[in-house]
Structures are given as C-alpha cells and as structure tokens.
VEXTOR-528489 format. One record per residue (C-alpha): residue in three letters; x, y, z. Coordinates in pm, 1 decimal. Layout:
# residues N
<node res="ALA" c1="X" c2="Y" c3="Z"/>
...
# end
This chain:
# residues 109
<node res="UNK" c1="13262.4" c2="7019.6" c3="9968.2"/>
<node res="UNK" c1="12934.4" c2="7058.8" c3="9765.3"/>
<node res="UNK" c1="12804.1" c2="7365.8" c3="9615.4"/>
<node res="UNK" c1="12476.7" c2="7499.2" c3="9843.6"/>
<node res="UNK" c1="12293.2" c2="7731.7" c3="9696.9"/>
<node res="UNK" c1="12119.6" c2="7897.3" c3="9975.6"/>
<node res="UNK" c1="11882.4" c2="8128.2" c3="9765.3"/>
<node res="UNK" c1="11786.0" c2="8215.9" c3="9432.7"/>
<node res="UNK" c1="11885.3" c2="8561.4" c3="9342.8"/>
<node res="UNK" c1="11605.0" c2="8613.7" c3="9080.4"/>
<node res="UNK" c1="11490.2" c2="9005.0" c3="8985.0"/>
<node res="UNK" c1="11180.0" c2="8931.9" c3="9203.4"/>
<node res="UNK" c1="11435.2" c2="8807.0" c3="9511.0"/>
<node res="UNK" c1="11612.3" c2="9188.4" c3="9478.2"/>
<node res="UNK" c1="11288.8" c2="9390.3" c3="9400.2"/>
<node res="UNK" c1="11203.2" c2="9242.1" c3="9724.5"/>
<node res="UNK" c1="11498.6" c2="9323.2" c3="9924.5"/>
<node res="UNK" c1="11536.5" c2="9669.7" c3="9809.6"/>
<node res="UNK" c1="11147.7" c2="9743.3" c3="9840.2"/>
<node res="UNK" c1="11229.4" c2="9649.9" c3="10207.3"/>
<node res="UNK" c1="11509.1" c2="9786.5" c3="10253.3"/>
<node res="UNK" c1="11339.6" c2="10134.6" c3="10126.3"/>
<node res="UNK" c1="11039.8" c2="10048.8" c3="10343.7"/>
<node res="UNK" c1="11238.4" c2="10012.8" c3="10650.0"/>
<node res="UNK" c1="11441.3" c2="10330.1" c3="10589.6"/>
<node res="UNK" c1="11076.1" c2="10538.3" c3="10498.3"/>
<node res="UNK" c1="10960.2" c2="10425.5" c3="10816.0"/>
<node res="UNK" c1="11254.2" c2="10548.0" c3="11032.3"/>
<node res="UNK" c1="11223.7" c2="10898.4" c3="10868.1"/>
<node res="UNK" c1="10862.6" c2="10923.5" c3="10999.8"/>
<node res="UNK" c1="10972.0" c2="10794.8" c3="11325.5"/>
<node res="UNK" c1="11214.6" c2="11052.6" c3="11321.9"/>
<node res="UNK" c1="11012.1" c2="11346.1" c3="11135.7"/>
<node res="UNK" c1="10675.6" c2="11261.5" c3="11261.5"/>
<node res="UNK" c1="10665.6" c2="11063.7" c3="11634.6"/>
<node res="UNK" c1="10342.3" c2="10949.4" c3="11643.5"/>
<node res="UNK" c1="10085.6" c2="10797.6" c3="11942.9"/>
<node res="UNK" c1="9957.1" c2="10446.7" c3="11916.2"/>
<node res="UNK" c1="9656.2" c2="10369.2" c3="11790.3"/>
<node res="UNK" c1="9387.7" c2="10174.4" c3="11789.8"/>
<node res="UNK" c1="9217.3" c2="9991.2" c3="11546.2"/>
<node res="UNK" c1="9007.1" c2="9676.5" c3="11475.1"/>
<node res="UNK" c1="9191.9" c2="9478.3" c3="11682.1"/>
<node res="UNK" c1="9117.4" c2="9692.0" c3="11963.9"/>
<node res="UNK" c1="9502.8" c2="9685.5" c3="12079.1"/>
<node res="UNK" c1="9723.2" c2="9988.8" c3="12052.3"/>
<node res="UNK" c1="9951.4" c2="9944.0" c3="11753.9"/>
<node res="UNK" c1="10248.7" c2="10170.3" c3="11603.7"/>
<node res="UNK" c1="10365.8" c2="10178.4" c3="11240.5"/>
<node res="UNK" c1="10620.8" c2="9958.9" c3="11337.3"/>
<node res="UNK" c1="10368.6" c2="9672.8" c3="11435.7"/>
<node res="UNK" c1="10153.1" c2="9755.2" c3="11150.1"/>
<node res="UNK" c1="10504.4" c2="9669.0" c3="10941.8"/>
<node res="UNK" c1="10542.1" c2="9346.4" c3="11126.4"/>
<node res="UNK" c1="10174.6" c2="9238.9" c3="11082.2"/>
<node res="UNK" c1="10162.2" c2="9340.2" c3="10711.0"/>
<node res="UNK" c1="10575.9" c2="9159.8" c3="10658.9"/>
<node res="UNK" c1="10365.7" c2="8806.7" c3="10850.7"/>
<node res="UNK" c1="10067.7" c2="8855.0" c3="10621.6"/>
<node res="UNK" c1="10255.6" c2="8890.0" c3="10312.3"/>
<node res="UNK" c1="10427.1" c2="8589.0" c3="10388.8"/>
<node res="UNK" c1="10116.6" c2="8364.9" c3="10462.6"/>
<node res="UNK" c1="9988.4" c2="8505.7" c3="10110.3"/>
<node res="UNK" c1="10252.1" c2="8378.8" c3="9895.6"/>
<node res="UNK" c1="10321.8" c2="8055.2" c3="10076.2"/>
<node res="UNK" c1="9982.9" c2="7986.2" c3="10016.8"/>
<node res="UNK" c1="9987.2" c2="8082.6" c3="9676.1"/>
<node res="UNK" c1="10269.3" c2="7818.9" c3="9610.1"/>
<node res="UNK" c1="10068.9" c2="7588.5" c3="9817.2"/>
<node res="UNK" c1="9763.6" c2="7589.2" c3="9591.7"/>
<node res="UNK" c1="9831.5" c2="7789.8" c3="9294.3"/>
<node res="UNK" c1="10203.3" c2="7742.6" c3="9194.0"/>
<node res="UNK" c1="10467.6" c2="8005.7" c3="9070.5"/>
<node res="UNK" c1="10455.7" c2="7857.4" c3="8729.0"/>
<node res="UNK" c1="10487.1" c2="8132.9" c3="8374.9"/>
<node res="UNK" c1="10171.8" c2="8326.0" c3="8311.8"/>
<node res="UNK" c1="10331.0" c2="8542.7" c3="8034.3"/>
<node res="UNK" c1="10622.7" c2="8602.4" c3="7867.2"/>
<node res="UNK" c1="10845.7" c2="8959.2" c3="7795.6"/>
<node res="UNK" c1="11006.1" c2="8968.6" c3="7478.2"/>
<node res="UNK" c1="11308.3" c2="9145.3" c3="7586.7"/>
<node res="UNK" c1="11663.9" c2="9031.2" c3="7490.6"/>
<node res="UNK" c1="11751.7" c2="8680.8" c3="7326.5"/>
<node res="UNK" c1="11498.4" c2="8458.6" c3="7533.3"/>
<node res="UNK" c1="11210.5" c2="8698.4" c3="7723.8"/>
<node res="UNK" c1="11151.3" c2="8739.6" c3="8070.3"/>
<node res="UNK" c1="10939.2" c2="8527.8" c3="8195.1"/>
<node res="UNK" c1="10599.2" c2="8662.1" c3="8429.2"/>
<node res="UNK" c1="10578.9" c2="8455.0" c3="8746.5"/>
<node res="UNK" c1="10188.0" c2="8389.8" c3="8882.6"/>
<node res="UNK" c1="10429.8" c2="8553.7" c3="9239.4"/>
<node res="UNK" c1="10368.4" c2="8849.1" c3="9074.3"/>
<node res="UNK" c1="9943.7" c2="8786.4" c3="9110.3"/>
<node res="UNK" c1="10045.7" c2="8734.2" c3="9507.9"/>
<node res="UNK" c1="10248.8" c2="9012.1" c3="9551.4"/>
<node res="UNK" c1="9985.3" c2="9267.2" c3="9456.3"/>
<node res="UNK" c1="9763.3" c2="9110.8" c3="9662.9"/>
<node res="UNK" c1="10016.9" c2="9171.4" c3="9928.1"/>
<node res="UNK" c1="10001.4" c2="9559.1" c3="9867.0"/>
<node res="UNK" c1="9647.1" c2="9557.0" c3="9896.0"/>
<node res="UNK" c1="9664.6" c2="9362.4" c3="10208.9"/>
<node res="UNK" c1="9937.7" c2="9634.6" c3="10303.0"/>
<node res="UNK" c1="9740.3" c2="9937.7" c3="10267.6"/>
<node res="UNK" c1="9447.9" c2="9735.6" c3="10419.8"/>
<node res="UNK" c1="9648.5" c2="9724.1" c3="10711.1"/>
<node res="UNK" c1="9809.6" c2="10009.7" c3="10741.1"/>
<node res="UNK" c1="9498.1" c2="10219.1" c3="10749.6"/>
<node res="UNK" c1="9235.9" c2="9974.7" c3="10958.0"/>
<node res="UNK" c1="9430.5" c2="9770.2" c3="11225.3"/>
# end
C-alpha cells in the first residue's frame, strides 16, 4: 500500500481550520444570543447570517482558486525565524482579499 497524502497540513491549512471553526461557533452564539429576521439586501432575496456565511465560504473559494489559476502561490517574502525562515505565500495576498470580500458581504447582500 502507498503512502496518500490527502492534504498538506501547512500553518496556513490550520489558521484556516481554526478561523472556521471559531467562525462557525461565533455565529451559533448570535443565533442563540441574538435571533435575528432575514434580510434583504442587493440581491433582493431574504438572507440570514447563515447564508451570508455560505455565500462569503463560496466566494472565498472562487478567490483563491483563481489566484492559483493566474497568479500562483509562489514566496513573496521570507521570515527570518528559526534555522531556515518562514516563508510568505502570495495565499496570503488572496486571503485578505477574502476578508474584504467577507465584510463586503456581510453588510450589503
């Protein structure tokens, strides 16, 4: 039997995971704490913070795979931190792109 791995478990791979993790867990508390009535937006369909989640979790997605598609996840800059450095993926770029698109979101659709 060969080896498979499945995923890389890189710092950005867990950053990810726990930032979702706590974003799922925020958004239950204000389920819970604060019920809320849909609203609606610029897409002139009711939505709930849970379908602003979902549309925000799609668009992320379509971001980055689009940033690998045309602008790669090569180095832009290097740490020095320990023996070798940790090396600055252009992911990173994406990613706050993401959060902008996030808060975009959140607050318009």
């Amino acid at each position: 039997m060969s080896h498979i791995a499945w995923m890389a478990w890189t710092w950005p791979t867990a950053i990810f995971f726990v930032a979702l993790a706590l974003t799922l867990l925020t958004m239950t508390y204000l389920a819970a704490a604060y019920p809320e009535a849909e609203r609606v937006g610029i897409l002139r369909i009711p939505t709930t913070r849970g379908d602003r989640l979902f549309i925000s979790l799609i668009a992320t997605a379509v971001i980055h795979l689009l940033w690998i598609g045309f602008v790669g996840a090569d180095t832009i800059a290097t740490v020095p931190a320990g023996g070798e450095g940790i090396e600055i993926s252009s992911l990173w770029l994406a990613t706050a792109i993401s959060f902008g698109v996030a808060v975009l979101i959140f607050r318009t659709v």
